[in-house]
C-alpha positions in Angstrom: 114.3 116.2 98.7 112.9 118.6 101.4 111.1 116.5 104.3 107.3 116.9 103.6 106.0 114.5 105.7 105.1 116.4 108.9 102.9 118.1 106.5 101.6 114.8 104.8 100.5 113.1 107.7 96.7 112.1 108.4 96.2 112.9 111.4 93.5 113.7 114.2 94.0 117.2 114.1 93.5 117.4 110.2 90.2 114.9 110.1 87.1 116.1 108.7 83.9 114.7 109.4 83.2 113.5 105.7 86.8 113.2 104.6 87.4 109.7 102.9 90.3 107.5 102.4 91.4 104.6 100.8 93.4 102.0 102.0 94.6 99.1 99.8 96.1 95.7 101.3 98.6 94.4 99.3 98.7 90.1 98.9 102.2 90.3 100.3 100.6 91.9 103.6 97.6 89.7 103.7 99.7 86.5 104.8 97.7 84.9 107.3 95.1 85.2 110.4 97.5 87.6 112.4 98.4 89.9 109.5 94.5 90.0 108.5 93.7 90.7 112.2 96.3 93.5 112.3 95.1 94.8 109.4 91.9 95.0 110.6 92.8 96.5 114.1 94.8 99.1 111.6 91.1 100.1 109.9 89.2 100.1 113.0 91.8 102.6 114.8 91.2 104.6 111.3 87.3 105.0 111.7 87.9 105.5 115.3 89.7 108.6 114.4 86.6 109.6 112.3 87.8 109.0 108.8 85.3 107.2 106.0 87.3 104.2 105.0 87.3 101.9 101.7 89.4 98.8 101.9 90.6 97.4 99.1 92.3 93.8 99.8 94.7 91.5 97.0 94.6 87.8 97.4 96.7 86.2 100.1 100.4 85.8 99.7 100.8 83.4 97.1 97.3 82.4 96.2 97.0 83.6 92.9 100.6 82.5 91.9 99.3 78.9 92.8 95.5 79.4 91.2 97.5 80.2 87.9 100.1 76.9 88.1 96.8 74.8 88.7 95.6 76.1 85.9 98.2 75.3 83.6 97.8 72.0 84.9 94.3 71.3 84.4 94.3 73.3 81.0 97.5 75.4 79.2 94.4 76.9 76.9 91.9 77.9 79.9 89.7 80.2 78.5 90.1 84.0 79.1 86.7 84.3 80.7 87.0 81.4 82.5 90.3 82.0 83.9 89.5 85.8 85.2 86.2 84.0 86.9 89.1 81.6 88.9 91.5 84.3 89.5 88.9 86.4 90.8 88.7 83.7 93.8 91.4 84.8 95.6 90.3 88.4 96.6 86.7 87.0 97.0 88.1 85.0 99.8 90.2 88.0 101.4 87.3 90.3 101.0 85.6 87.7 103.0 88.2 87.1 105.8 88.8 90.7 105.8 85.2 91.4 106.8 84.9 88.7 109.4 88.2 90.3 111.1 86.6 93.8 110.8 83.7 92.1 112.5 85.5 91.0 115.4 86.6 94.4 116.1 83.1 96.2 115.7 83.7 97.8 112.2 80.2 97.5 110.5 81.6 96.1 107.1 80.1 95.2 103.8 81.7 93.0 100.8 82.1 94.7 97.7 82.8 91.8 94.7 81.3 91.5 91.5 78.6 89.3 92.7 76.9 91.9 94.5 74.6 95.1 94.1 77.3 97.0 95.1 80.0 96.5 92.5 81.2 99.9 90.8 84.0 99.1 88.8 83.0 98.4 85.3 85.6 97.4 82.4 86.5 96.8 79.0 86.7 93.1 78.1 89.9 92.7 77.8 90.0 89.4 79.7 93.0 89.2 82.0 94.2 92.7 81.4 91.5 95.1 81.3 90.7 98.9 81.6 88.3 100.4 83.5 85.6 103.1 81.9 86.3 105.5 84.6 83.0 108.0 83.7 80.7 104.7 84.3 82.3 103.7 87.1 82.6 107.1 88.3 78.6 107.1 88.3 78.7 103.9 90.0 81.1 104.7 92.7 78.3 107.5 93.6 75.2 105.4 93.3 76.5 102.0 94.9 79.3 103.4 97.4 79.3 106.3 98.7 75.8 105.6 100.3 77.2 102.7 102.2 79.8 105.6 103.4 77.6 107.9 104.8 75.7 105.2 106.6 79.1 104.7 108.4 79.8 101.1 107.0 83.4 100.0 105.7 83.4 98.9 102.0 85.5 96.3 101.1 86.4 95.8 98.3 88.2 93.4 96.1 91.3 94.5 94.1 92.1 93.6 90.9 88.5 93.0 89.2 86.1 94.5 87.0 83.4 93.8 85.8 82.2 94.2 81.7 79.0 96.1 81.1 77.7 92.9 79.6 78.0 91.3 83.2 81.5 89.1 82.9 84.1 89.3 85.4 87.6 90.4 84.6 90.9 90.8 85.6 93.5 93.9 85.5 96.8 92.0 84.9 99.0 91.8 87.9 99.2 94.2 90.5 95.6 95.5 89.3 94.7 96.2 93.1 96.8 99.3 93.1 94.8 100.4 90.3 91.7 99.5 92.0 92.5 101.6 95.1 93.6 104.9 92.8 90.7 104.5 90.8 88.3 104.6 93.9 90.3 107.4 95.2 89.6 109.6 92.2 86.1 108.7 92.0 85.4 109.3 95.7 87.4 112.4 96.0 89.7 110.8 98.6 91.6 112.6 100.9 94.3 109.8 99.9 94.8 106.0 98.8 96.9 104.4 101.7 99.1 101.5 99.7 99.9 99.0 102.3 103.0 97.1 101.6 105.3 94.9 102.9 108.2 97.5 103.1 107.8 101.2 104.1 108.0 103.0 101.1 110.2 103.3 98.2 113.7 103.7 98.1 116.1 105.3 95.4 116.3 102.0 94.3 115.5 97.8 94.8 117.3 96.9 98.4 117.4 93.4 97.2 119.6 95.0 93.6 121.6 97.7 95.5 123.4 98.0 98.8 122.6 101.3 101.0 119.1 102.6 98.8 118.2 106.3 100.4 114.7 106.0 101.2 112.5 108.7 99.1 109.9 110.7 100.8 108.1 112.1 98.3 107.9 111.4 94.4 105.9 113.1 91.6 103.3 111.7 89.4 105.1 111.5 86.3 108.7 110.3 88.2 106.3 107.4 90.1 105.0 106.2 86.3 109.1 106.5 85.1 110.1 104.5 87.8 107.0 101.9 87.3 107.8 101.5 83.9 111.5 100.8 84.0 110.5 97.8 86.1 110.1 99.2 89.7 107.7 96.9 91.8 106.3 99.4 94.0 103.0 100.0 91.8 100.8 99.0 89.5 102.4 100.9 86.5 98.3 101.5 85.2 97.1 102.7 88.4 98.7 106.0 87.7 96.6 106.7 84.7 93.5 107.1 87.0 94.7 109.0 89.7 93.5 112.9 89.5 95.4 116.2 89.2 96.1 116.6 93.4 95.1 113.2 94.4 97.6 111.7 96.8 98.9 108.1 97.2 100.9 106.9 100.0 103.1 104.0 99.7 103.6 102.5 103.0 103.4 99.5 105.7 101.3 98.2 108.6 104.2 99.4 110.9 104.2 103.2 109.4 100.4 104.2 108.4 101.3 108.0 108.6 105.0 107.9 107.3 106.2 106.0 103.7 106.2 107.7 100.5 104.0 110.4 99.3 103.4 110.0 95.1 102.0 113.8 94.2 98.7 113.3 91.6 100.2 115.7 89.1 100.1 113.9 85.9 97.4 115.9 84.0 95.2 115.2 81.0 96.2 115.6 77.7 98.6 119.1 76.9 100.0 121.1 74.4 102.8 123.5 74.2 105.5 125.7 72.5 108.6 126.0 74.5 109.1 129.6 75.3 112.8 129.8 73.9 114.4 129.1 70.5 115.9 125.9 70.6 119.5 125.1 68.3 119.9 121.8 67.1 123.8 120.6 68.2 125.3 117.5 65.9 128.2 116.0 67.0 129.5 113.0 64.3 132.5 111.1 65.0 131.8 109.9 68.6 134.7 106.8 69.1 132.5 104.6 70.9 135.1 103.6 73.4 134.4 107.1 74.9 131.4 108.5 75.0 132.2 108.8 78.3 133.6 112.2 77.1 129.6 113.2 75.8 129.4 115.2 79.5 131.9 117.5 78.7 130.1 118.5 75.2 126.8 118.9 77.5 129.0 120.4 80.1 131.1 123.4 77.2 126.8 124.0 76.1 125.9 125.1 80.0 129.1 127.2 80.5 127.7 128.9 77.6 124.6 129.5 78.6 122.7 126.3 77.0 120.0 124.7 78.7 119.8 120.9 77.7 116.3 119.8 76.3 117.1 116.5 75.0 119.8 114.5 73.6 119.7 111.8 71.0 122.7 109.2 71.1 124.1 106.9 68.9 127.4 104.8 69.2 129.5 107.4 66.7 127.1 110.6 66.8 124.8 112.7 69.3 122.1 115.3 68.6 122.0 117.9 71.3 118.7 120.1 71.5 120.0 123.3 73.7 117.6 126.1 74.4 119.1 129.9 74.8 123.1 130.2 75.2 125.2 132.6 73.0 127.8 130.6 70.9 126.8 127.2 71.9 128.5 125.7 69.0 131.9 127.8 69.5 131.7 125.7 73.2 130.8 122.7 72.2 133.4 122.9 69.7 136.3 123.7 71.7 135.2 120.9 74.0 135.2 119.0 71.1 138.5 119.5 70.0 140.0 119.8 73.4 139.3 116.2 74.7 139.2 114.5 70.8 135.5 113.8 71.3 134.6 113.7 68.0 135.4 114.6 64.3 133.2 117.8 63.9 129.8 119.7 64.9 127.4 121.3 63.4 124.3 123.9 64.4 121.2 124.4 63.6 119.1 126.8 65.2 115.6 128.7 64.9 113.6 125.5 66.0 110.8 125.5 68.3 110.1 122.2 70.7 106.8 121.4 70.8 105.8 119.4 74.1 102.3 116.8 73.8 102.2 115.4 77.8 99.6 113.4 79.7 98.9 110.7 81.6 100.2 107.0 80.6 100.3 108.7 77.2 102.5 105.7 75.9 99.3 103.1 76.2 97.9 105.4 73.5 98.0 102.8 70.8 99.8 105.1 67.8 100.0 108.2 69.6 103.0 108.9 67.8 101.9 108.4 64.5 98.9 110.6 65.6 101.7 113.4 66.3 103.6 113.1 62.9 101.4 112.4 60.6 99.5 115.6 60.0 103.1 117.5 60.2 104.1 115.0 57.3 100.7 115.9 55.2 101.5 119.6 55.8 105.4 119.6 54.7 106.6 120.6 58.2 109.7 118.9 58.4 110.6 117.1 61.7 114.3 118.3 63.4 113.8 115.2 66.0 111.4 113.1 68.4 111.7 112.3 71.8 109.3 109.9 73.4 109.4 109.7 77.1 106.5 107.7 78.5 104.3 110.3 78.8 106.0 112.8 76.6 106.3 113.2 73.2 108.6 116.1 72.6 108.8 117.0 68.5 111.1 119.9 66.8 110.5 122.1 64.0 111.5 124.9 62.5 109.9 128.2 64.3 108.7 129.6 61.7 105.9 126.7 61.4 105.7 126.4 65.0 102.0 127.6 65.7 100.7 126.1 62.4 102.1 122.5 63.7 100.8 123.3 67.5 97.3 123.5 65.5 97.7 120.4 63.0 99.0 118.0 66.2 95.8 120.1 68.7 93.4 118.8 65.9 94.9 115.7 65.6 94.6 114.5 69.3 91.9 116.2 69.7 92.9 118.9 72.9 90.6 121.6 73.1 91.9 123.6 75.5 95.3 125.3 75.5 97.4 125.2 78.7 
């Protein structure tokens, strides 16, 4: 990866007078008086530097582990309600240390909880895992923050609750401050959401799994999620859902404000659309499971023919290929075929079209697939594969039914507007 991050940096020379950021403290950071007081030394050099500034701030290192063991003690069966009114304890109390600290550095802060006028973040009620209504607490963000803002004062606010329309306080499952801090971040316009951590950034992979991880400057939206979802522990997996189109994130420490890794806000609403070349369908039956080691060359004999790889479906003793453009991708794949005994035989078929349905966290949409294949099924367009990728859904079909199924799935989800 290039290095972007002389260009990422916040710095004096790129401050406007109204620009905003947010900066989120994560529990693992918050450990005790000295890393509060740092933290707070960090903020105040921030506003110093003319910057607007929302905190967000976890519950200490390990408080909310222990609230939960009590809990189980006291009562296996606490109720939902009741147990996100104890859980929100913990960043009630940092919200409250954290302003005291701000305080002793001459930072005009304000607590933000769900106790007071000021709360923005309103939520299903989903108790213990809930999701924001972003439009509402878009509004709210306006009304009840950004005038603190322009009267110079800090907000701080406490990760990881919501609050129902009906008044209750909830929870957003572990790791809900990230989302917190993204959501804000959207709703304010943010120049970018500062996620303080106790390591520097993320790495190609977990330095406690894998010796010598590279360290990775800069990821995309839709790699970030990827990576989140296959169980990487740098972010709140939903807090990606609710960052905007060019919204920027910054995964960093105390140590590093203006380094760490850069995550790119480009996961977009919902999409639609045809991919622009014919795609042939390449089945490969006979794989000896003891080596499908050999699969790369068949990908491989595709490419020196001119194949572009667009997804491959694998099985222990067969493999679907779905290779856009080439000439005589199936004489390659063939001859690799025979050539290293990869298989028993291949077949083609070609004149299919890929249609592509992308957005963000599309895999939380509960039957999103079924949403997809349905109204193909109704119509007789016969499916030539699905791929689901978090938040892609890739289907194939013949291309002669292309744009009517583009239509019948557009309907469907309910995308208005073409890409």
């Amino acid at each position: 990866m290039s290095d972007s991050s002389s260009a990422e940096k916040i710095g004096p020379d790129d401050i406007g007078g109204h620009d905003v950021i947010v900066v989120k403290f994560g529990g693992s950071v918050l450990e005790n008086d000295r890393s509060i007081d740092r933290a707070a030394n960090l903020i105040r050099e921030t506003v110093d530097r003319g910057l607007g500034v929302v905190v967000v701030v976890s519950a200490m290192k390990g408080v909310t582990d222990q609230l939960i063991a009590l809990s189980k003690k006291v009562n296996p069966k606490m109720d939902p309600v009741l147990m996100d009114e104890l859980l929100s304890t913990g960043e009630k109390t940092s919200a409250r240390l954290m302003v005291a600290a701000l305080a002793s550095h001459h930072v005009d802060a304000v607590i933000v909880d769900p106790d007071t006028q000021y709360w923005p973040i309103v939520t299903d009620d989903r108790h213990l895992d809930a999701n924001p209504l972003m439009e509402v607490s878009r509004k709210r963000v306006e009304e009840r923050l950004t005038p603190l803002l322009d009267a110079g004062k800090v907000p701080v606010v406490c990760g990881f609750l919501g609050k129902t329309e009906g008044g209750k306080t909830t929870t957003m499952g572990r790791g809900g401050s990230d989302t917190t801090a993204v959501l804000l971040g959207n709703c304010l316009g943010a120049k970018e959401v500062v996620l303080i951590k106790d390591v520097e950034g993320i790495y190609s992979s977990d330095p406690d799994k894998v010796s010598n991880p590279k360290f990775v400057e800069m990821l995309h939206g839709e790699e970030a999620e990827m990576l989140a979802a296959g169980g990487a522990k740098f972010l709140h997996l939903k807090a990606l859902k609710y960052q905007g189109s060019g919204n920027r994130i910054r995964v960093t420490s105390l140590e590093k404000l203006n380094a760490g890794t850069i995550i790119k806000g480009d996961l977009s609403e919902m999409s639609l659309e045809i991919f622009p070349q014919g795609v042939s369908m390449i089945t490969v039956v006979g794989l000896d499971s003891r080596k499908l080691e050999l699969v790369p060359y068949l990908t491989k004999a595709a490419r020196d023919y001119g194949g572009s790889l667009l997804a491959l479906s694998l099985e222990s003793t067969s493999a679907i290929f779905y290779v856009a453009g080439g000439r005589n991708v199936l004489e390659g794949v063939h001859q690799a075929l025979v050539r290293e005994s990869a298989g028993k035989a291949v077949s083609s078929f070609d004149d299919l079209s890929m249609i592509t349905v992308k957005g963000m966290s599309l895999e939380t949409e509960t039957g999103i697939v079924q949403r997809v294949t349905q109204p193909l099924a109704r119509s007789s367009i016969n499916l030539y594969g699905i791929v689901t990728i978090l938040s892609s859904i890739r289907v194939f079909v013949s291309s002669s039914q292309a744009e009517a199924a583009l239509e019948l799935i557009r309907d469907a989800l309910m995308v208005s507007d073409r890409p």
